[in-house]
C-alpha positions as CSV (number, residue, x, y, z in Angstrom):
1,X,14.8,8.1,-9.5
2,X,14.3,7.0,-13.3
3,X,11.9,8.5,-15.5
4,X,11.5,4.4,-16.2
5,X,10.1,3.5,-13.2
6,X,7.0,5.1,-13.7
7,X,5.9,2.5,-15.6
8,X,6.3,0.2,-13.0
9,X,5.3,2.3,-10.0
10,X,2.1,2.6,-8.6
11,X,-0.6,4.1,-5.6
12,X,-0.1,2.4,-2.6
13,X,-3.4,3.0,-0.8
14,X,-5.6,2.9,-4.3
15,X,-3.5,1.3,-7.4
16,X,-4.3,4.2,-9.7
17,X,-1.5,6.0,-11.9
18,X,1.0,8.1,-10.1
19,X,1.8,11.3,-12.1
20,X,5.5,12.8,-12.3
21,X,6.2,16.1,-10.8
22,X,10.1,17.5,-11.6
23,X,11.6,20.0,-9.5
24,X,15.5,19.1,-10.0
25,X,16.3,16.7,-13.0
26,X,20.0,15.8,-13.7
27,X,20.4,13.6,-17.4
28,X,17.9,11.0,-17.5
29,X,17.6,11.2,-13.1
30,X,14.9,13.1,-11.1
31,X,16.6,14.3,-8.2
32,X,13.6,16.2,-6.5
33,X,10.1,16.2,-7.0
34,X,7.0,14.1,-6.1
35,X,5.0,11.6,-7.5
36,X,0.7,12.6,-7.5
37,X,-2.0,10.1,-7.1
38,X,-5.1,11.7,-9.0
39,X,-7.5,9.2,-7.6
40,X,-6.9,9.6,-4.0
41,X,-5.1,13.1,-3.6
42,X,-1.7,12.2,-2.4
43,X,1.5,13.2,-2.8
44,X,4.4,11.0,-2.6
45,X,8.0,13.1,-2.4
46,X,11.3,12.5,-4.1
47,X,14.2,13.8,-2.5
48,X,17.3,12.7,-3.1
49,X,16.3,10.6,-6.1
50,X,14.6,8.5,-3.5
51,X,10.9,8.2,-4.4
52,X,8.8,7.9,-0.6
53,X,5.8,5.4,-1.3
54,X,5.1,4.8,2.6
55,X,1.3,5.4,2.8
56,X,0.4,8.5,4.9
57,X,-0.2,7.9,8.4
58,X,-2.8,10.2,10.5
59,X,-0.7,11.1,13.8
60,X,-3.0,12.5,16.9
């Protein structure tokens, strides 16, 4: 994922900013790492470079 597309991305469940958490970073690409709604609590993750904005699901 591109340190760009932060601009761009948001919450899913509430709208509110999604802060940038790096673990692996190659050039100008996060490779690992998750993206952290303050509003609502919830991690997205970012594995691969792929950012995963699916909404959190409750299984029983």
């Amino acid at each position: 994922m591109r340190r760009s597309l932060l601009d761009i991305l948001c919450c899913p469940v509430c709208k509110g900013d999604l802060d940038l958490r790096v673990d692996e970073e190659t050039g100008d690409d996060i490779v690992e790492g998750s993206l952290w709604c303050a509003a609502c609590g919830v991690a997205y993750p970012i594995k691969e470079g792929i950012p995963n904005l699916l909404p959190q699901t409750d299984k029983d």
